[in-house]
C-alpha positions in Angstrom: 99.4 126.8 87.7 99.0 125.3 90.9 96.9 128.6 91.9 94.5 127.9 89.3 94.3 124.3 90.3 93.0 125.5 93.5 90.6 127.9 92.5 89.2 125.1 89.7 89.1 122.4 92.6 87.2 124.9 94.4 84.7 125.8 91.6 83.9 122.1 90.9 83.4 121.6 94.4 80.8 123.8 94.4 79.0 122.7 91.3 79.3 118.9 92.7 77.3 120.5 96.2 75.0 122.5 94.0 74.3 119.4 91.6 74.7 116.3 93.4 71.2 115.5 94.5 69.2 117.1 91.3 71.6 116.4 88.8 73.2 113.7 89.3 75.1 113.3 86.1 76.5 117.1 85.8 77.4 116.3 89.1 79.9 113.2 88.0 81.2 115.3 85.2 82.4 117.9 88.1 83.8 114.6 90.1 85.9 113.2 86.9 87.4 116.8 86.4 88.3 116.9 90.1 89.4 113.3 89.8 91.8 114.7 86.6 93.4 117.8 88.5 94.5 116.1 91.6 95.7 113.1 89.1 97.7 115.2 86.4 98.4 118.8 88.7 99.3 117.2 92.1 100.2 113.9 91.5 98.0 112.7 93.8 96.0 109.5 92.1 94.5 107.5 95.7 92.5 111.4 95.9 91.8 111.3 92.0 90.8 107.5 92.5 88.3 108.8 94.7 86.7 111.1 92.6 86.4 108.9 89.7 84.7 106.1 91.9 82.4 108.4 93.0 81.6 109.8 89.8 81.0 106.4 88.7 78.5 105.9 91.7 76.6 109.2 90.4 75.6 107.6 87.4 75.6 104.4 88.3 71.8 103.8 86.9 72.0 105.3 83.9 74.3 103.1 81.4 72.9 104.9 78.3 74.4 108.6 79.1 77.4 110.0 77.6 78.4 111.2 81.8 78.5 107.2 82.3 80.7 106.6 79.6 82.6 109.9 81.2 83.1 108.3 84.6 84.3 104.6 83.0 86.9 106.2 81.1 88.2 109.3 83.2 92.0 109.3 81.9 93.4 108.6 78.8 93.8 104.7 78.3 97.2 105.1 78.4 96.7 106.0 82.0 94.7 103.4 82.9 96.8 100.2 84.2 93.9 97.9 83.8 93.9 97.1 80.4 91.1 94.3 80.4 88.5 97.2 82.4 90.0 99.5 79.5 89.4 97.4 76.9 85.3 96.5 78.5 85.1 100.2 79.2 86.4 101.6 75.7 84.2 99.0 73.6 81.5 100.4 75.8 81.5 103.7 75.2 82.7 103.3 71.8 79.2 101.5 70.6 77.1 104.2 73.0 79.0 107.4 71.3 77.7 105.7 67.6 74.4 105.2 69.1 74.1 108.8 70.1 76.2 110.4 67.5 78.5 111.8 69.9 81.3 112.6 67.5 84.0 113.4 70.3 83.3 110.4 72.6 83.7 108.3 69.5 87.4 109.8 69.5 88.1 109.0 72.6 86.7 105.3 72.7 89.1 104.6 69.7 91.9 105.7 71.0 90.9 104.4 74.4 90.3 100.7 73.1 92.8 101.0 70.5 95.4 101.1 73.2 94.2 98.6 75.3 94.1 96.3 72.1 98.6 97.6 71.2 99.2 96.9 75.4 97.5 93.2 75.2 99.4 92.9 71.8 96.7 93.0 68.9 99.0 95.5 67.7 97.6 95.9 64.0 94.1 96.3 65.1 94.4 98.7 67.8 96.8 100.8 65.9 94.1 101.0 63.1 91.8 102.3 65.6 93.9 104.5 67.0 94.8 106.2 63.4 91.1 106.4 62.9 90.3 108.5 66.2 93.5 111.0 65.4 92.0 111.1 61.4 88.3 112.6 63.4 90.4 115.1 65.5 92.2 116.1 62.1 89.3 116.0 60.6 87.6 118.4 62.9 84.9 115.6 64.0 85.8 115.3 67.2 86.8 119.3 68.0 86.5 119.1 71.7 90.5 119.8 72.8 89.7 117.5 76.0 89.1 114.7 73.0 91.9 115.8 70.7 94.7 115.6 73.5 93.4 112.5 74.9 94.0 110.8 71.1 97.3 112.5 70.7 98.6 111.0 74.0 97.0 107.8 73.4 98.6 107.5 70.0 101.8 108.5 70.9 101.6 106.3 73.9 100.7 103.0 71.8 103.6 103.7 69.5 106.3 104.2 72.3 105.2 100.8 73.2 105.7 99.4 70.5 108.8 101.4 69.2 106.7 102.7 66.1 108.9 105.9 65.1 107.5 105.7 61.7 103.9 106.0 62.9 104.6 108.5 65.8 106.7 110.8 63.3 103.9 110.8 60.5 101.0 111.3 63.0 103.1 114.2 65.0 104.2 116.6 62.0 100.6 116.0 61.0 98.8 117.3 64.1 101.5 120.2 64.4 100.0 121.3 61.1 96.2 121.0 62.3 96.7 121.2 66.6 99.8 123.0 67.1 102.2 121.3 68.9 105.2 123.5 68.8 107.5 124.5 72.0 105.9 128.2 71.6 102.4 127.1 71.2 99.6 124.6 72.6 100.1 123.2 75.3 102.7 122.6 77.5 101.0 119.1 79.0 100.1 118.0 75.4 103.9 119.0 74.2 105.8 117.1 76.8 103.4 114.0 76.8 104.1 113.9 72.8 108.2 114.4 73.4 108.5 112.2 76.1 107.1 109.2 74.1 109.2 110.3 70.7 112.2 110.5 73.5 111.5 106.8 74.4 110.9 105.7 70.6 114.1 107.1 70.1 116.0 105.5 72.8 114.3 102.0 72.3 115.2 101.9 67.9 119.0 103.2 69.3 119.1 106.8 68.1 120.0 107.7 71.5 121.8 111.5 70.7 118.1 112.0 69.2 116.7 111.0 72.4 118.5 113.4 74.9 117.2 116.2 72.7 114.1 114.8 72.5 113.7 114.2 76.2 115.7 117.5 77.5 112.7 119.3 75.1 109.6 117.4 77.2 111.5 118.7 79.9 112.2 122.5 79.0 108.0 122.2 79.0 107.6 119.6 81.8 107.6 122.2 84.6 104.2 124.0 83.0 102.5 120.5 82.6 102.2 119.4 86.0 104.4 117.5 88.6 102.7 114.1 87.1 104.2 114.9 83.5 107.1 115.8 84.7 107.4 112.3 86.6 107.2 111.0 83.2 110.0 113.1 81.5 111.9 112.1 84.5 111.4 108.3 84.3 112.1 108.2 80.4 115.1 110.0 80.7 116.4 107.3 83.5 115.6 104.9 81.0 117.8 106.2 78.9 120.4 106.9 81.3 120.7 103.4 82.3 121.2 102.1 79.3 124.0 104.4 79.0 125.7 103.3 82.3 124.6 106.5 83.5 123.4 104.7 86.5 123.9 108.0 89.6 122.6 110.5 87.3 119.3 107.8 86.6 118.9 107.2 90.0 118.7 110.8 91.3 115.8 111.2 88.6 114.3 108.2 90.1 114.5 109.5 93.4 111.2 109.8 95.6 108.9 108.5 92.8 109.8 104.6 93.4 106.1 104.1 93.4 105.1 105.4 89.9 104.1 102.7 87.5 106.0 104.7 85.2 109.6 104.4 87.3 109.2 100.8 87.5 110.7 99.9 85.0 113.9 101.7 84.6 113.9 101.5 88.6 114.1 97.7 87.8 116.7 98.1 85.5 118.6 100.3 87.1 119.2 97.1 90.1 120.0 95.2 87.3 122.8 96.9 86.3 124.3 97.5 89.5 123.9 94.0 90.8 121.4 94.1 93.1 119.7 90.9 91.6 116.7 90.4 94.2 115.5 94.2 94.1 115.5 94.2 90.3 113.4 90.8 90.4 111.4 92.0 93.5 110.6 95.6 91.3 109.9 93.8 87.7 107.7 91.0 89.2 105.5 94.2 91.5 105.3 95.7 87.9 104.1 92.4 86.4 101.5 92.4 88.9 100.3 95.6 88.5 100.2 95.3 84.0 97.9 92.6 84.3 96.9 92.0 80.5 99.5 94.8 79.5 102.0 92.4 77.7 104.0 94.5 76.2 104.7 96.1 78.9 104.9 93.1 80.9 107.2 91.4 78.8 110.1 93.7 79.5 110.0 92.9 83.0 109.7 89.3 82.8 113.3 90.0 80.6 114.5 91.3 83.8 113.5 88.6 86.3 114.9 86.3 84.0 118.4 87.8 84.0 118.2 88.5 87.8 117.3 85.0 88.6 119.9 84.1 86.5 122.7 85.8 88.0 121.4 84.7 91.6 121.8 80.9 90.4 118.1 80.8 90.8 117.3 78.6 87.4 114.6 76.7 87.4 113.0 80.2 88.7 114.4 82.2 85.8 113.2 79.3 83.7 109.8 79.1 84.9 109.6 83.4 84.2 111.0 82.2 81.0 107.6 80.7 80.5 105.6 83.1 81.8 107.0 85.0 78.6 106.5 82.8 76.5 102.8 82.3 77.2 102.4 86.1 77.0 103.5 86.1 73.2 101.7 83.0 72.1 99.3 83.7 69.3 100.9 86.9 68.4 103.2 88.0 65.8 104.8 91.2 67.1 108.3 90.7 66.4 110.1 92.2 69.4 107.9 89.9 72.2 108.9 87.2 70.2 112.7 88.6 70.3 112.3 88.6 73.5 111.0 85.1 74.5 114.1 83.8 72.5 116.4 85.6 74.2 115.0 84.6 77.9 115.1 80.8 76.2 118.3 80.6 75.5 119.7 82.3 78.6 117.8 79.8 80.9 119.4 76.8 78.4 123.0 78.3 78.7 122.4 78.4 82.2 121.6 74.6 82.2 124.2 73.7 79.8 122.3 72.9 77.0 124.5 74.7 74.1 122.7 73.6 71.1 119.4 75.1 72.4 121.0 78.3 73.4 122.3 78.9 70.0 118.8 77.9 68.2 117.6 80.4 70.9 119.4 82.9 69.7 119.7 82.2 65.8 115.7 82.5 66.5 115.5 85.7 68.2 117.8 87.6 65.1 115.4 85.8 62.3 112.4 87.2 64.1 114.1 90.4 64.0 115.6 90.9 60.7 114.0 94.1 59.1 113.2 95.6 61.9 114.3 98.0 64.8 115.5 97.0 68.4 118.9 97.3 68.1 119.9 96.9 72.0 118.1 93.7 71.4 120.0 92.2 68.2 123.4 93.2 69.7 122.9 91.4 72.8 121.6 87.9 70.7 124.8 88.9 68.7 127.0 88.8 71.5 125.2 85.8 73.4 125.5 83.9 70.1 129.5 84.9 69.5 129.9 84.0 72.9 128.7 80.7 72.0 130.4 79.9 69.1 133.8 80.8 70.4 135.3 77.9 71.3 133.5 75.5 68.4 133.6 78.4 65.4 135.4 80.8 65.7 134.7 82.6 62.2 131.1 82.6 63.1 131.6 83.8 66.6 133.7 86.7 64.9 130.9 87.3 62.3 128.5 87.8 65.4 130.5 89.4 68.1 131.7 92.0 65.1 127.4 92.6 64.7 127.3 93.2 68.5 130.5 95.7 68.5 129.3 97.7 65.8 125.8 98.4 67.6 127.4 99.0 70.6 130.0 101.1 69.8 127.9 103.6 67.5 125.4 104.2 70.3 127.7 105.0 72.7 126.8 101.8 74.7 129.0 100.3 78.2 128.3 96.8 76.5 131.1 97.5 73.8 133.4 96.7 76.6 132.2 93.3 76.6 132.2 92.9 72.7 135.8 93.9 72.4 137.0 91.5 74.7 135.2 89.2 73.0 136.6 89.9 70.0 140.4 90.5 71.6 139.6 86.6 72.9 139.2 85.6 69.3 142.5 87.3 67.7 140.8 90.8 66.3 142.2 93.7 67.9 138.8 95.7 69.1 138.6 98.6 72.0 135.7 99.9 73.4 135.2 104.1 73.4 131.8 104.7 75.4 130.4 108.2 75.3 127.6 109.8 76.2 125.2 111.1 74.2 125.5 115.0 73.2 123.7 115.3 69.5 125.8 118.6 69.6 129.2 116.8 68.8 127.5 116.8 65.3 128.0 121.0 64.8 130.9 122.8 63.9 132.5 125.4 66.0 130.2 128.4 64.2 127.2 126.6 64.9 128.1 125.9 68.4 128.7 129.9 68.6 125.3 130.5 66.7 123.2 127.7 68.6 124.6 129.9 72.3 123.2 133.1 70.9 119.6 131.0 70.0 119.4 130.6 73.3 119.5 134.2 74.3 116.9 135.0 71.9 118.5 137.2 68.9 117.6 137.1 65.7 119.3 136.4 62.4 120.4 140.2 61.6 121.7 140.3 65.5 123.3 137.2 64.7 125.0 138.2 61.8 126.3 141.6 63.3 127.9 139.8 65.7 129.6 137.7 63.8 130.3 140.0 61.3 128.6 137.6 59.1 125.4 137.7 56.1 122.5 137.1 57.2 121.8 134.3 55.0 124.7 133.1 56.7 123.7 132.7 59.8 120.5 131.6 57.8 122.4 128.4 56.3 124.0 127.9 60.3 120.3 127.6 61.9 118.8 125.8 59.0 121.9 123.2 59.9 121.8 123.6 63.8 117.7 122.7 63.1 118.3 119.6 60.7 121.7 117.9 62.9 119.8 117.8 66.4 116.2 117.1 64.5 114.7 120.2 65.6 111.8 122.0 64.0 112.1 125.5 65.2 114.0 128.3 66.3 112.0 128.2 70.4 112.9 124.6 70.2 116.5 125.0 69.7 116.6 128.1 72.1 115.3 125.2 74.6 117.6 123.2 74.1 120.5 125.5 74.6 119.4 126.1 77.5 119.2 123.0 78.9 122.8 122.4 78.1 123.7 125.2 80.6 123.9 123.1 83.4 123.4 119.8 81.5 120.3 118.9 83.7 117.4 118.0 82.3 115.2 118.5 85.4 114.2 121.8 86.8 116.2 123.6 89.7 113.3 123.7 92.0 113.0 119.8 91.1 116.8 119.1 92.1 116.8 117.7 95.6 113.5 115.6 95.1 
């Protein structure tokens, strides 16, 4: 791959000398795809950031060509930190592809502007826009493959923000139909971009056995999509790690990519749960900086200076971060910022003392949340609450502290810990039995045995000789192997048994970075 790169950097690099002067507008197309393969193939985005500025200088004077919209929007949106640029840019280009009738450009600009409009959290309206741009591509409007992967990762992108499974599921099995996005097919960038962001879905709405497959899938393609790709897998698989208490393993994924927007958060969380209270702050509130508008994104990491100021007795700090929230989720409706501005309330008024505004805090944060997803979220307002109540209710503390357990303790959490003794404090015997996640606990022995031979490539008759089973035997095994660990093929399970080999989900050349 990284061959190729070099002879397409080379090739470009001739069409920008041959170009520059006469045409100065073929010539910025050749700097954006430069600009693309040192951003995505080397991982190198100061030398991509230089290509796109000058690509932007080539057509600089001429507002009203589809090369200028081009150079304005180089990466997908989901790419692009700036979301207020993104949001100017994308409108842009959005009203120039309609003017021109540019069919794939209009694509783009939806799904560009649609996610800036999820990240600064209009979240119905961008998503609308962003299910019209993946209807063109589905469609066969826009049938450029540069525009069709650019909507499917901007899609899938919006909805890992916001922890739409529903949306992400629907729109996926629909592209497979039309763009092929199996393990065995497409490709491999377009694959692992799509599995990563199911992987964090997944990890976010608490189906965390769902997410290690998911994640150790993106990663079985990860090595074929580019180092900056692979970054991702990485990063969204410390995510889930840490959450887990799996804090070594997340930190040797983290390793040597501290500056990637995309390790900064689980790199922040990761110093949260090991203590370090000033990195974490000193990592979420860089972050902050960088999302600018972004407030979903945003909003987690304000979450996290709150409980690091916290725990460093720094309260009026954590109080005014607190606030800073706050203002990021006034005059929107999306459930899980509000969640979250309750939950930073009422541990800045525990902190202080102030009981009674803690617990309407709380009680506020579960309301916003009833109906919907976020499970980490509700178990910890659970807890927080029980926690509360202890001492002046005791059956209600039990009611919540029992919510808490039972979240914790069916994902596998470290927090259980904290809910059974809180429970063992009130008089009801609980324990705490953390695991880690492994979907294959769900197969029997036989499919264990059937799932190994997968791996090594042999078919159902092979299968069945060896077992000295039927074939539609072995038949009814995959079928089950394929529906327990929410698989769609036969390649993708293969994959996945071999990532269990060595239960890594980075890549051996990968190990020591």
């Amino acid at each position: 791959m990284f061959h190729q790169s070099e002879q397409a950097i080379a090739a470009l690099v001739d069409s920008m000398q041959t170009f520059g002067a006469l045409r100065p507008a073929r010539a910025a197309v050749a700097a954006v795809f430069l600009g693309r393969l040192h951003y995505f193939v080397h991982d190198s985005p100061s030398v991509a950031n230089g290509w796109f500025a000058r690509a932007r200088r080539l057509v600089a004077d001429h507002p009203d060509r589809i090369e200028h919209a081009l150079a304005a929007l180089p990466l997908p949106g989901c790419d692009i930190i700036d979301v207020t640029q993104l949001h100017a840019d994308a409108t842009k280009a959005l009203a120039l592809a309609r003017r021109v009738g540019d069919a794939n450009l209009e694509a783009k600009a939806l799904a560009d502007l649609g996610t800036a409009q999820v990240s600064r959290a209009f979240v119905p309206e961008g998503m609308t826009l962003l299910d019209e741009a993946m209807a063109m591509v589905l469609a066969g409007e826009a049938s450029s493959p540069f525009a069709a992967i650019e909507v499917v990762c901007n899609l899938l992108s919006s909805c890992a923000r916001v922890g739409d499974l529903g949306r992400a599921d629907q729109w996926t099995r629909a592209a497979d139909r039309h763009l092929g996005l199996g393990i065995d097919e497409g490709t491999a960038f377009l694959y692992a971009h799509c599995r990563t962001n199911l992987g964090l879905i997944l990890c976010d709405v608490g189906r965390w056995d769902e997410a290690e497959v998911t994640l150790r899938l993106a990663s079985s393609r990860s090595a074929h999509a580019g180092p900056r790709v692979e970054g991702q897998v990485r990063a969204a698989l410390a995510e889930l790690w840490v959450a887990q208490g799996r804090l070594d393993d997340a930190e040797r994924l983290l390793a040597g990519r501290h500056d990637h927007q995309d390790c900064i958060l689980p790199l922040a969380a990761l110093h949260l749960a090991r203590g370090a209270w000033p990195d974490a702050a000193a990592v979420a509130r860089h972050g902050i900086r960088l999302m600018g508008d972004d407030r979903l994104r945003a909003a987690r990491l304000h979450t996290i200076c709150v409980e690091a100021e916290l725990a460093s007795g720094h309260t009026e700090q954590a109080r005014a971060d607190a606030d800073q929230l706050a203002a990021l989720t006034e005059d929107h409706a999306l459930p899980v910022l509000h969640a979250r501005t309750e939950l930073a309330r009422g541990r800045v008024a525990e902190a202080c003392g102030e009981a009674s505004e803690a617990v309407t805090a709380y009680q506020a944060g579960l309301r916003t949340l009833a109906g919907n997803d976020w499970p980490l979220i509700r178990a910890e307002l659970h807890l927080l609450l029980g926690r509360l109540l202890a001492e002046s209710e005791a059956a209600a503390a039990i009611t919540e502290a029992r919510a808490a357990h039972l979240t914790y303790e069916r994902l596998g959490s470290p927090l259980a810990s904290q809910s059974a003794q809180l429970l063992n404090s009130l008089g009801i015997p609980a324990t705490a039995r953390p695991r880690r996640a492994d979907a294959t606990v769900a197969l029997s022995p036989r499919e264990s045995e059937v799932l190994d031979l997968l791996r090594d490539g042999l078919s159902n008759a092979d299968i069945a000789a060896r077992h000295h089973n039927s074939v539609r035997t072995i038949e009814h095994h995959v079928s089950a192997i394929l529906a327990k660990l929410g698989l769609r093929s036969r390649a993708e399970a293969a994959a996945y048994a071999a990532s269990l080999e060595t239960r890594r989900p980075i890549h051996p050349h990968n190990a020591g970075q």
